[in-house]
N, CA, C and O atoms as a GROMACS GRO file, in nm:
protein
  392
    1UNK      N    1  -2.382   1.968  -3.204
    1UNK     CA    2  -2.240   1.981  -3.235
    1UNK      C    3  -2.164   1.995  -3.105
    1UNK      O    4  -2.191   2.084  -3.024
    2UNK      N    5  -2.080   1.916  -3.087
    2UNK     CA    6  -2.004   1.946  -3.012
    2UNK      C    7  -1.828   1.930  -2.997
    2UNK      O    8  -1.779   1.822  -3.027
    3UNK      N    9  -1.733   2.049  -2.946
    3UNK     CA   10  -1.595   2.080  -2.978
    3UNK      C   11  -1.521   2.096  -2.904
    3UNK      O   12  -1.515   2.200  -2.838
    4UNK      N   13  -1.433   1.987  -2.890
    4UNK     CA   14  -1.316   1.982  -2.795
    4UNK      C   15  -1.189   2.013  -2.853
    4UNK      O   16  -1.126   1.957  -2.942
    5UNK      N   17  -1.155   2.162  -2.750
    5UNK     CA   18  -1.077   2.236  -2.799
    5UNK      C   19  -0.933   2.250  -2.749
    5UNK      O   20  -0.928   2.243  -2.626
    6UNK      N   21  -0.844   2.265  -2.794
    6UNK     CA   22  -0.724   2.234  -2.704
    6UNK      C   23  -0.665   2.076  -2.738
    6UNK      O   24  -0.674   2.008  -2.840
    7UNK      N   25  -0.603   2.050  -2.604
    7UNK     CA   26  -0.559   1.935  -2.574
    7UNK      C   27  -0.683   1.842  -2.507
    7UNK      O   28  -0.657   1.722  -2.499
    8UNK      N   29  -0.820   1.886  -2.454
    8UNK     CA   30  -0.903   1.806  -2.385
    8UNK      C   31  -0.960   1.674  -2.463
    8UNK      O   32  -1.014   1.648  -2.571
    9UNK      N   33  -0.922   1.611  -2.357
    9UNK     CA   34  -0.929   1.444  -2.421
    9UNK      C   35  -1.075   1.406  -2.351
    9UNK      O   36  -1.144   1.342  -2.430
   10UNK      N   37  -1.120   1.424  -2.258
   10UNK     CA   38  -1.223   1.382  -2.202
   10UNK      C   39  -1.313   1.424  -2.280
   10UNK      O   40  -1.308   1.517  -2.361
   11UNK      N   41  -1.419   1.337  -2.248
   11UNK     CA   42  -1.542   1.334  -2.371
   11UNK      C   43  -1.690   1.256  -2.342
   11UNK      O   44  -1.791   1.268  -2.410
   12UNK      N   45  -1.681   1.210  -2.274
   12UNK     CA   46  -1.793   1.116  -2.202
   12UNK      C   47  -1.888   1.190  -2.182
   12UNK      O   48  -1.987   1.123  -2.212
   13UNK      N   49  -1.935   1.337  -2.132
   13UNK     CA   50  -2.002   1.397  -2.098
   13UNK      C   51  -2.085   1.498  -2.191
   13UNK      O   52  -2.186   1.566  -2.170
   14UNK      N   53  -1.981   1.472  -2.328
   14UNK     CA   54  -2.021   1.608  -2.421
   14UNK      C   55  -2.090   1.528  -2.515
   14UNK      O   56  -2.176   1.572  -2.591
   15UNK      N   57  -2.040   1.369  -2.506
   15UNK     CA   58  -2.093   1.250  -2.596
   15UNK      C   59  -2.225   1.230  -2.593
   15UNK      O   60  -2.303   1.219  -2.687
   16UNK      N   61  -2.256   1.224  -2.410
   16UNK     CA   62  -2.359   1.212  -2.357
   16UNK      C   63  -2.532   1.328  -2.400
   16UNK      O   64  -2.651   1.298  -2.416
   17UNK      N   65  -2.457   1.452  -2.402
   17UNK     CA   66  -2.540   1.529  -2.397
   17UNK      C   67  -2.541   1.592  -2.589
   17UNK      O   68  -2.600   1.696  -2.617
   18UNK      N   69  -2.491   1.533  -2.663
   18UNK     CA   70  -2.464   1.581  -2.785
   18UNK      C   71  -2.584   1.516  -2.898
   18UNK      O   72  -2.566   1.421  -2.974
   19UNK      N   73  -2.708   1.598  -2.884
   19UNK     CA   74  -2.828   1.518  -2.958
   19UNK      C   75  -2.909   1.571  -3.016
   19UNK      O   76  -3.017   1.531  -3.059
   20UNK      N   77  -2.828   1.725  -3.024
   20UNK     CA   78  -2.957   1.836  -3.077
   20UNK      C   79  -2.898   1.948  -3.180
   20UNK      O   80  -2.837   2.035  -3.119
   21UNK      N   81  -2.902   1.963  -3.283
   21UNK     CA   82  -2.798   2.026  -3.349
   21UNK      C   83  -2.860   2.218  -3.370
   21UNK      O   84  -2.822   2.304  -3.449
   22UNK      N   85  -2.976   2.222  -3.251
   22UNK     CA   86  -2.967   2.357  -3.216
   22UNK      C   87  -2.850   2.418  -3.157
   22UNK      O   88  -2.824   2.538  -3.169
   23UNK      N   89  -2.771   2.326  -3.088
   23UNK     CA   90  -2.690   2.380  -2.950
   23UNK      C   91  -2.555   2.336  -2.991
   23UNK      O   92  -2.555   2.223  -3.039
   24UNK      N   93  -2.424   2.404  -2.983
   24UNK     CA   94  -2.291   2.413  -2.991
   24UNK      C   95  -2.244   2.384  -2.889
   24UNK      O   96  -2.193   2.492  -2.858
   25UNK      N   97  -2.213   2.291  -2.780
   25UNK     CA   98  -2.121   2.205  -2.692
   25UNK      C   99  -2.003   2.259  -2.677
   25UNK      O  100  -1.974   2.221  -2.791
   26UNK      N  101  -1.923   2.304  -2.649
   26UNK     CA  102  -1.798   2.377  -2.619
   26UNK      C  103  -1.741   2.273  -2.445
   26UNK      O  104  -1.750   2.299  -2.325
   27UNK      N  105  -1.700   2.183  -2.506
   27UNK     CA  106  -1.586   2.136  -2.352
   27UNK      C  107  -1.449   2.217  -2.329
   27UNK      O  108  -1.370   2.252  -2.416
   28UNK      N  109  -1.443   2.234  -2.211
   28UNK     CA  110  -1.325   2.315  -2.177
   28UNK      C  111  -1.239   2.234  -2.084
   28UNK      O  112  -1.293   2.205  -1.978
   29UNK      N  113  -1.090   2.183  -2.106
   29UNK     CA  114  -1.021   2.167  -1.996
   29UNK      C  115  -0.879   2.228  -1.937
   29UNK      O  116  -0.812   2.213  -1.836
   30UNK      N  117  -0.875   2.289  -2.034
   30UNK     CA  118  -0.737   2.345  -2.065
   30UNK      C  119  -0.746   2.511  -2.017
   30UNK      O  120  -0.648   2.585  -2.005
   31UNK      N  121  -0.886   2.548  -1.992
   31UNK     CA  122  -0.876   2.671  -1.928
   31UNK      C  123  -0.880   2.844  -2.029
   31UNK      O  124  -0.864   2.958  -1.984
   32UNK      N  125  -0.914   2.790  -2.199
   32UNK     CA  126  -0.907   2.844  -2.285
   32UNK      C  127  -1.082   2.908  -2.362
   32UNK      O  128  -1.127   2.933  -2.474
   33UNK      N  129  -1.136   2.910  -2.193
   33UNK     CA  130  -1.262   2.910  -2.244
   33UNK      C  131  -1.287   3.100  -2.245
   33UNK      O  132  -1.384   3.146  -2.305
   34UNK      N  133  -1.240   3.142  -2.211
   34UNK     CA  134  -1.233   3.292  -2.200
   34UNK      C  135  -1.189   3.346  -2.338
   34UNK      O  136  -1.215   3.464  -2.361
   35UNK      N  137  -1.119   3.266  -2.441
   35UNK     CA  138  -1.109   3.324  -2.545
   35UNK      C  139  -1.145   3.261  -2.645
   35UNK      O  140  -1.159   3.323  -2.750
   36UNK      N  141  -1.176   3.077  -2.638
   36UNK     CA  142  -1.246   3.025  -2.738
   36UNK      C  143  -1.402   3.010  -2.780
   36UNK      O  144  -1.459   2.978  -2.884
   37UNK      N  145  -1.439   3.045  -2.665
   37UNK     CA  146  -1.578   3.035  -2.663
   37UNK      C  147  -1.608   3.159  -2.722
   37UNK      O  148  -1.665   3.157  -2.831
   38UNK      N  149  -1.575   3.286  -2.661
   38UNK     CA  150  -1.643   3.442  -2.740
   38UNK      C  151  -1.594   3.411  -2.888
   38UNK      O  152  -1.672   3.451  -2.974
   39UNK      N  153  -1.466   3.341  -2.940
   39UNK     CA  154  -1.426   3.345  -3.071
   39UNK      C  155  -1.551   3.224  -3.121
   39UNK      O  156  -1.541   3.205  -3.243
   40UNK      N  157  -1.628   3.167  -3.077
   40UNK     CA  158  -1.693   3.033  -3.153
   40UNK      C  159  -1.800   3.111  -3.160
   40UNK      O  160  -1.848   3.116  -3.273
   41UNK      N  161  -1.873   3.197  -3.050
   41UNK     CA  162  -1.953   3.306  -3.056
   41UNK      C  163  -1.972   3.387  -3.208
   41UNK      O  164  -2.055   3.409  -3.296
   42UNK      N  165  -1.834   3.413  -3.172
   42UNK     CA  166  -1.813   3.518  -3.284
   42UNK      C  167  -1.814   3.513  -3.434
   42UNK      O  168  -1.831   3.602  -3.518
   43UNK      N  169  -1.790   3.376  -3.445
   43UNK     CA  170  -1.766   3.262  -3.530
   43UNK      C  171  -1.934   3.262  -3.616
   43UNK      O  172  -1.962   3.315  -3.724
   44UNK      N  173  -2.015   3.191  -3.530
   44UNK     CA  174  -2.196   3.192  -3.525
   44UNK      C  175  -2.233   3.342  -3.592
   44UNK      O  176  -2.281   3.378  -3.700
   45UNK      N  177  -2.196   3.395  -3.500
   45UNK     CA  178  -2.251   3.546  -3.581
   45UNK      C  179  -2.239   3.582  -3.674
   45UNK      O  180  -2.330   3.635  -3.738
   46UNK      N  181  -2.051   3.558  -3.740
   46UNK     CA  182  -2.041   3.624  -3.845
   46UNK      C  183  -2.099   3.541  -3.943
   46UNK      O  184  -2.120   3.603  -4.047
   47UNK      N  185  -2.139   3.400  -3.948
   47UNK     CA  186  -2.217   3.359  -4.055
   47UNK      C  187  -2.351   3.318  -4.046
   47UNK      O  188  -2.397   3.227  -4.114
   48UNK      N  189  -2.431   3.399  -3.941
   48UNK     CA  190  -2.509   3.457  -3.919
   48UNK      C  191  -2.618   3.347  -3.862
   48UNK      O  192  -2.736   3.326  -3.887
   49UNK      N  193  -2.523   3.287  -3.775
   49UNK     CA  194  -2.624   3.119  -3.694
   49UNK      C  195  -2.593   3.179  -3.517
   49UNK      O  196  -2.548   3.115  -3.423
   50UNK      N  197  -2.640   3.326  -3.524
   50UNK     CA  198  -2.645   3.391  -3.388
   50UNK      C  199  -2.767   3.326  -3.277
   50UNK      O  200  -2.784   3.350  -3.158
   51UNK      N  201  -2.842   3.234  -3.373
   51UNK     CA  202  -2.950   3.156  -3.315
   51UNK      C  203  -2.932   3.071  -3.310
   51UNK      O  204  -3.021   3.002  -3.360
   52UNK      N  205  -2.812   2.993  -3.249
   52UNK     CA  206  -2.773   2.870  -3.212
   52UNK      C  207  -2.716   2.868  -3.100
   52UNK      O  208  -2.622   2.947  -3.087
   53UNK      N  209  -2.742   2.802  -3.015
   53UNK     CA  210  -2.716   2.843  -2.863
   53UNK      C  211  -2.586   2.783  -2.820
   53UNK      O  212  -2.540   2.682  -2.874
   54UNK      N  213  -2.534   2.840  -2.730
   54UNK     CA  214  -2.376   2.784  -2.669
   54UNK      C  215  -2.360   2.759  -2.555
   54UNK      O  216  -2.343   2.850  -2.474
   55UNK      N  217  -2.362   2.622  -2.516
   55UNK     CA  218  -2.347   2.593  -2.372
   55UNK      C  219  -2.196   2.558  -2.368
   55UNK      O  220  -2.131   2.547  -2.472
   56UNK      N  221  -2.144   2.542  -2.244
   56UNK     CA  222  -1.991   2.537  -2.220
   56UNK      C  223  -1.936   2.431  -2.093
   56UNK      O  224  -1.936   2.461  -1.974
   57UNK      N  225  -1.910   2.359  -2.126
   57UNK     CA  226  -1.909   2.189  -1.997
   57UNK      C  227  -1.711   2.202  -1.928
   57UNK      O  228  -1.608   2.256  -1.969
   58UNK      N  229  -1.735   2.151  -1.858
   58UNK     CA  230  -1.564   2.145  -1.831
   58UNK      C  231  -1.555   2.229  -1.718
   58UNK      O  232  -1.644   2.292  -1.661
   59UNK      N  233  -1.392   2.218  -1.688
   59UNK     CA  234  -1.322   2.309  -1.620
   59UNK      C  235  -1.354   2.431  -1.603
   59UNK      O  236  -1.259   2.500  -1.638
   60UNK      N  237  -1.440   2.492  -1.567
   60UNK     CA  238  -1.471   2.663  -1.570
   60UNK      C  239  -1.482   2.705  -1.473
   60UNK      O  240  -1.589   2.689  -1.413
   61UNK      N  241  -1.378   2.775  -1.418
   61UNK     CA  242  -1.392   2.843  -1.228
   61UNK      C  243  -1.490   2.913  -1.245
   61UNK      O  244  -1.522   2.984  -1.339
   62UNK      N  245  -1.577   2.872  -1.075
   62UNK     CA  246  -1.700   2.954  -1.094
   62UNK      C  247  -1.662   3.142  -1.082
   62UNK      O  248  -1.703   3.218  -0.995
   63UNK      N  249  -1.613   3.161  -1.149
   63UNK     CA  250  -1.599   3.325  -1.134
   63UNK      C  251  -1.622   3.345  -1.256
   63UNK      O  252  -1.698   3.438  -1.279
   64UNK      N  253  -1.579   3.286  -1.346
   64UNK     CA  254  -1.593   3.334  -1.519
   64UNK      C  255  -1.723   3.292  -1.543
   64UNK      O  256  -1.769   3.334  -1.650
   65UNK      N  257  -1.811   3.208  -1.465
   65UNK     CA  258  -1.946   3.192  -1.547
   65UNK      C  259  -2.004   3.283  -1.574
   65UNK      O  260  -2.079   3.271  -1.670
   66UNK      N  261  -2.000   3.412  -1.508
   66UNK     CA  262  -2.084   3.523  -1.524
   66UNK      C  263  -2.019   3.608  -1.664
   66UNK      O  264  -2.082   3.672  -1.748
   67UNK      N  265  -1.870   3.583  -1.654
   67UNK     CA  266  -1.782   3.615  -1.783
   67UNK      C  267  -1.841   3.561  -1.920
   67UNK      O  268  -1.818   3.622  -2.025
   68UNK      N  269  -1.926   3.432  -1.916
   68UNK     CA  270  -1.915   3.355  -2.044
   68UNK      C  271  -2.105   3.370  -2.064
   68UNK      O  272  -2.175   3.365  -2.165
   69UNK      N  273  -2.133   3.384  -1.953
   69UNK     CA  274  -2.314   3.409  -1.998
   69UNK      C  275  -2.343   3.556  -1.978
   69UNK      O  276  -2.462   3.587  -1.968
   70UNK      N  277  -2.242   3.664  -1.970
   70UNK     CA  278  -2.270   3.806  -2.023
   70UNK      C  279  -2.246   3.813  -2.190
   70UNK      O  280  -2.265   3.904  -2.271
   71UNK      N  281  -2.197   3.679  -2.205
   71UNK     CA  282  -2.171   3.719  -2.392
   71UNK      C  283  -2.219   3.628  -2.445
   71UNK      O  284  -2.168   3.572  -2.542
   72UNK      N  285  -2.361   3.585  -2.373
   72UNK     CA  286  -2.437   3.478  -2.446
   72UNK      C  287  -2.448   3.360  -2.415
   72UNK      O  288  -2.560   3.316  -2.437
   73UNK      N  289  -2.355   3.267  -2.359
   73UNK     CA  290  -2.367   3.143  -2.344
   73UNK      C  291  -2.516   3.111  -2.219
   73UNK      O  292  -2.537   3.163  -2.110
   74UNK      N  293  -2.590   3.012  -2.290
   74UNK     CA  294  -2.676   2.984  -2.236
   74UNK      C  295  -2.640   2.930  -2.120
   74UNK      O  296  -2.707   2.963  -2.022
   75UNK      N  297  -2.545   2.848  -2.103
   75UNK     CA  298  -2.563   2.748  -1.954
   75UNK      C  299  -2.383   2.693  -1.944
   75UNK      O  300  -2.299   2.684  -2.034
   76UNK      N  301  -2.376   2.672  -1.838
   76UNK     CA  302  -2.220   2.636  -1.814
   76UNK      C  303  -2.246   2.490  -1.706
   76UNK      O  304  -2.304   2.473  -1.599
   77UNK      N  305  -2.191   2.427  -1.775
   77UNK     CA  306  -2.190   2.301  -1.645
   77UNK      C  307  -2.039   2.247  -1.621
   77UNK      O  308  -1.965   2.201  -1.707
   78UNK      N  309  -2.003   2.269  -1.442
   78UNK     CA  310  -1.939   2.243  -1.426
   78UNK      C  311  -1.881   2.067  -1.369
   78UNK      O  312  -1.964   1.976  -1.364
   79UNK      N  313  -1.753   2.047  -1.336
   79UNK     CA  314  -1.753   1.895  -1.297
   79UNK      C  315  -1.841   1.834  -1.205
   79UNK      O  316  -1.796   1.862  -1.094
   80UNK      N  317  -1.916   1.784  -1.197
   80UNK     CA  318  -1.997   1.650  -1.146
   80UNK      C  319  -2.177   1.728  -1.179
   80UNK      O  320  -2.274   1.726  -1.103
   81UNK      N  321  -2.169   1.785  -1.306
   81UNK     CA  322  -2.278   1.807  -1.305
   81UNK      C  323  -2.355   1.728  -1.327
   81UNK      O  324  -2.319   1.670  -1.430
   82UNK      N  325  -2.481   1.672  -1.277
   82UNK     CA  326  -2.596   1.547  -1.264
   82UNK      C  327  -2.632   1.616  -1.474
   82UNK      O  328  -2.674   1.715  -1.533
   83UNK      N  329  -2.575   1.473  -1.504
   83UNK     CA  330  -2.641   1.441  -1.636
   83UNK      C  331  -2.757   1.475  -1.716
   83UNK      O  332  -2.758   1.532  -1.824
   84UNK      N  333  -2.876   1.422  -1.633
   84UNK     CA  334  -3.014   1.493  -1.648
   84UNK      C  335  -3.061   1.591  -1.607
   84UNK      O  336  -3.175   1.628  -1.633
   85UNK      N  337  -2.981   1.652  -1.535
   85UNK     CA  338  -3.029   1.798  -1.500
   85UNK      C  339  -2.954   1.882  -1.623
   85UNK      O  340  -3.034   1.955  -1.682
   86UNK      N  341  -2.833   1.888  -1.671
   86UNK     CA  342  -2.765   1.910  -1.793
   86UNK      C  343  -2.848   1.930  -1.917
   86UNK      O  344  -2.856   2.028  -1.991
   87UNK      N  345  -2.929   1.774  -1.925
   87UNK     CA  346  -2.977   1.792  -2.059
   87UNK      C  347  -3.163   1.852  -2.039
   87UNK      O  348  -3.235   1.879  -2.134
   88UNK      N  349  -3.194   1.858  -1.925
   88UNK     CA  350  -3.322   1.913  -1.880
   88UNK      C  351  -3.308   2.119  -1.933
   88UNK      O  352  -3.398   2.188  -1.982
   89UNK      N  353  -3.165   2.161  -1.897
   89UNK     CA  354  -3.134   2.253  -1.922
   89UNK      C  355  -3.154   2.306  -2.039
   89UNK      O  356  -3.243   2.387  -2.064
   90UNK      N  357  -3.058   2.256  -2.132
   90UNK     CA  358  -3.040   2.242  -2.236
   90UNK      C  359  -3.179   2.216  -2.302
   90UNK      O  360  -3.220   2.330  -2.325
   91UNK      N  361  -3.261   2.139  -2.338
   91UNK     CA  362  -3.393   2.123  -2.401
   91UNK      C  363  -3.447   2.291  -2.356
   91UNK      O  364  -3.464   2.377  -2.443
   92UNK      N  365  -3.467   2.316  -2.217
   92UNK     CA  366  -3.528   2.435  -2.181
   92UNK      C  367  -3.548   2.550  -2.258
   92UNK      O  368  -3.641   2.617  -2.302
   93UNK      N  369  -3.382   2.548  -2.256
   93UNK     CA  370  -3.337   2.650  -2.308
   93UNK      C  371  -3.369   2.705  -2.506
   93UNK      O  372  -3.400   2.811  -2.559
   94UNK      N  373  -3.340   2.564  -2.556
   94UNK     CA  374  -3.391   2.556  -2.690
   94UNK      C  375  -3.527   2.565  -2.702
   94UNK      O  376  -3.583   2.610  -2.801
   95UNK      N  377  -3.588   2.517  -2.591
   95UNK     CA  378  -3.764   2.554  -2.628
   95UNK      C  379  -3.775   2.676  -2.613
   95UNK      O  380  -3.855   2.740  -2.681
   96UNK      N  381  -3.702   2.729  -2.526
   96UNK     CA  382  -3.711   2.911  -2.516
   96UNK      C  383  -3.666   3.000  -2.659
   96UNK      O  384  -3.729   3.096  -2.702
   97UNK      N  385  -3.597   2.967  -2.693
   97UNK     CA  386  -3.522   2.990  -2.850
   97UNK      C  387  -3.595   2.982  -2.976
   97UNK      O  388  -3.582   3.066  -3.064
   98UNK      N  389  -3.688   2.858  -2.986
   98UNK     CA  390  -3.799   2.856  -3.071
   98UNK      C  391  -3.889   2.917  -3.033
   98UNK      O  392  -3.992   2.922  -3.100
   0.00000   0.00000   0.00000
């Protein structure tokens, strides 16, 4: 699954990596990731899919990454992140989960 939130039109990247319906995709460009992401979080929990992992792609100054993976998010990739290293992540991470 993956959710472009806001006004973010770009999409190539979330298209790319969108193949596993363990993991929730969250693109950010608009800078709204500090309150949409803990709410999509929050979202998972309350209907009780707290075992579905949340990675977060886009715009994200590196200062908030530590903001967005203290409340769970598995992995944050920022602009020009190498593709296959992205989805190398991502698999990782879900094999860790099972």
């Amino acid at each position: 699954l993956v959710a472009k939130m806001g006004q973010d039109g770009h999409d190539r990247g979330a298209k790319v990596v969108a193949s596993d319906v363990h993991v929730v995709g969250v693109s950010s460009l608009a800078g709204g990731h500090k309150t949409l992401v803990p709410a999509v979080m929050g979202e998972l929990a309350r209907l009780g899919r707290d075992d579905i992992l949340v990675v977060v792609g886009g715009v994200v100054p590196a200062q908030d990454h530590a903001f967005l993976e203290q409340r769970g998010v598995a992995a944050v990739f920022g602009p020009g992140t190498a593709l296959p290293g992205a989805a190398l992540r991502v698999l990782d991470a879900i094999e860790e989960r099972l």
